[in-house]
C-alpha positions in Angstrom: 145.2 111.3 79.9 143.6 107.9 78.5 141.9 108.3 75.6 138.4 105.5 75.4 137.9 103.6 71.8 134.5 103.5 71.0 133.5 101.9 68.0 132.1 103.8 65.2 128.9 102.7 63.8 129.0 102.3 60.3 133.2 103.6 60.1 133.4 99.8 58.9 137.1 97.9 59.5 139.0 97.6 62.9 139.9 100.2 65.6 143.1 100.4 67.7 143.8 102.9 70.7 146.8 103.7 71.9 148.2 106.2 74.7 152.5 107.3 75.2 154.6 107.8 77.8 158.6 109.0 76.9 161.4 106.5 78.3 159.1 106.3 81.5 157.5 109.7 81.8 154.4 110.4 80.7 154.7 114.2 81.2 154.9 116.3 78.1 156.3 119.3 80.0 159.0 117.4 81.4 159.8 115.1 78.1 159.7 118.6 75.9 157.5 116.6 73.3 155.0 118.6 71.4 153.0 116.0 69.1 153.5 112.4 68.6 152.7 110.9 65.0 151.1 107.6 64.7 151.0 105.5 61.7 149.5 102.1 61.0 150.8 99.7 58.0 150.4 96.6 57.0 152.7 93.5 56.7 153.6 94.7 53.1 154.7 98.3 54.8 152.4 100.1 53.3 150.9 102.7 55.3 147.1 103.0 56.0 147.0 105.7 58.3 148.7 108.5 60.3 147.8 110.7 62.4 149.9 113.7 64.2 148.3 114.4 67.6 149.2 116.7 70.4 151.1 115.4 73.4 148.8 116.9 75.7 146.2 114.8 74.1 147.1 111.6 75.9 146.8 109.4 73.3 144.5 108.9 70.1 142.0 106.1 69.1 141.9 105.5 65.2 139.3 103.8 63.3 138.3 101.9 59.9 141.6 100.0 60.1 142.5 96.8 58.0 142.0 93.6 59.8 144.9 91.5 59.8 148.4 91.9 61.4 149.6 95.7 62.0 152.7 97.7 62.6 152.1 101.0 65.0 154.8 103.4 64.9 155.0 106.1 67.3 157.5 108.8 67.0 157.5 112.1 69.8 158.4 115.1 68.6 159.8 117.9 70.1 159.5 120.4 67.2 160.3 119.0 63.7 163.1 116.2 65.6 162.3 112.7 66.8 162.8 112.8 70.2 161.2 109.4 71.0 160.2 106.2 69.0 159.0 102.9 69.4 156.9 100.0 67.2 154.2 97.9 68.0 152.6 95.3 66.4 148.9 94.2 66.6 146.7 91.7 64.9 143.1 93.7 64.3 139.4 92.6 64.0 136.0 94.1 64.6 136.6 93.7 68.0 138.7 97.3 68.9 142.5 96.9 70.8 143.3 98.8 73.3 147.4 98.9 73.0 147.7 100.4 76.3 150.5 102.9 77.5 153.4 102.4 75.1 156.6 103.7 76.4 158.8 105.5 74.0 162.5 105.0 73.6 164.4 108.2 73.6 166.7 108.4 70.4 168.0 111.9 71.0 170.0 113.5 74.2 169.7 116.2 75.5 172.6 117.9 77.3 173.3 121.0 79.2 177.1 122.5 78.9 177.6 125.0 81.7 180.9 127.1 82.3 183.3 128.5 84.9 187.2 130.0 84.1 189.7 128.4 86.5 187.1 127.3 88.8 185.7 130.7 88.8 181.7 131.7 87.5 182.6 135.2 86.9 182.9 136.0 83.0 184.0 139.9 83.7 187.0 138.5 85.9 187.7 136.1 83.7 187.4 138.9 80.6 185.5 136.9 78.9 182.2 138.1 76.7 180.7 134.8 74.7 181.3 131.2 75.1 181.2 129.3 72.1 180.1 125.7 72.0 180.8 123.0 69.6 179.5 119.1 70.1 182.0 117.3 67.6 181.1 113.4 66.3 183.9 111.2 66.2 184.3 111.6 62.1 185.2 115.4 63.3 182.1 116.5 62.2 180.3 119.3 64.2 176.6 118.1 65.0 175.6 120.9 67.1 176.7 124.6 68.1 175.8 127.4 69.8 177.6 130.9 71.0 175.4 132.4 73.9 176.4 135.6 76.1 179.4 134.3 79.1 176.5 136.0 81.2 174.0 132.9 80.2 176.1 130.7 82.1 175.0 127.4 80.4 173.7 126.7 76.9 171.5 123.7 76.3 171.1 121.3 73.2 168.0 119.4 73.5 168.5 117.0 70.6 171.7 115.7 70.2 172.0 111.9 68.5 173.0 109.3 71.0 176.8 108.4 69.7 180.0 109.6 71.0 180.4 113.2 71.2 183.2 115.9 71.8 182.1 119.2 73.4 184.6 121.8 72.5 184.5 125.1 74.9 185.6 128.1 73.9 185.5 131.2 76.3 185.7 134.7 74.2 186.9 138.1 74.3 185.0 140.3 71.6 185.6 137.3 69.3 189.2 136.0 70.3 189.4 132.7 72.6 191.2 133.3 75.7 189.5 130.0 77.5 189.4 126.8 76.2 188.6 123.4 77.3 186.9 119.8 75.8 185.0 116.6 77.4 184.0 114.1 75.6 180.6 112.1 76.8 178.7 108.9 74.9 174.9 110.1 74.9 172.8 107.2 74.5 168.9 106.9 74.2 
């Protein structure tokens, strides 16, 4: 979507507009993002607005704006996590700045684990009833887990930090491991 500044009459102060795209893709669907914050602070860091807009929106035009220079930050979210981020700065008068399409740098992986026993898909051959999933940082501390049905086949974690990360497998039956395996993959953003 593109989102047109028009200037208020009588809003008084500068106006900005800005519309998002996520590491390339401007498809909130695809990206997972539901709502990108924008906030606008001055040199000193204060903050003189924000505004939380839907993805789907495009983009978002914000008005009555200190002149001077500007810091935008844009953060995606996909639920309450910061999937996406990036800075901009701008120097504002009562002319109104367009910004453009800012592309946002992911900061979070996502990453799906899926599972087989010996090279072999079935869990009932394999007697196995839940997988359990671990991602371990390099401190040994677990960041993420999940235990999903063996029938599921796959679990997903769609916001893992970028750093170095263990995944620890465990295959179970009614509770017991009776599979086990580990890779270990650096996620970047």
């Amino acid at each position: 979507g593109t989102v047109k500044l028009e200037p208020v009459v009588g809003a008084g102060g500068a106006a900005l507009a800005v519309q998002w795209s996520f590491a390339g893709d401007a498809s909130c669907a695809r990206t997972g993002v539901t709502d990108v914050d924008v906030a606008v602070s001055t040199a000193d860091g204060g903050v003189v607005q924000r505004k939380t807009a839907p993805c789907a929106d495009g983009g978002v035009a914000l008005t009555g704006l200190p002149a001077g220079d500007v810091t935008v930050a844009l953060d995606g979210r996909i639920g309450d996590d910061v999937a996406y981020s990036t800075t901009k700065t701008a120097t504002l008068s009562a002319t109104p700045i367009d910004l453009g399409l800012v592309d946002l740098d992911a900061t979070l992986a996502r990453v799906d684990v899926a599972w087989t026993f010996d090279g072999d898909p079935r869990c009932d051959v394999a007697g196995v009833t839940d997988v359990s999933v671990q991602a371990i940082d390099d401190a040994g501390a677990s960041v993420a887990g999940e235990t999903a049905a063996c029938l599921a086949g796959r679990v997903t974690f769609a916001a893992l930090p970028a750093a170095h990360l263990t995944f620890v497998v465990d295959g179970l039956a009614q509770g017991t491991p009776v599979f086990a395996a580990s890779a270990t993959a650096d996620l970047v953003s």
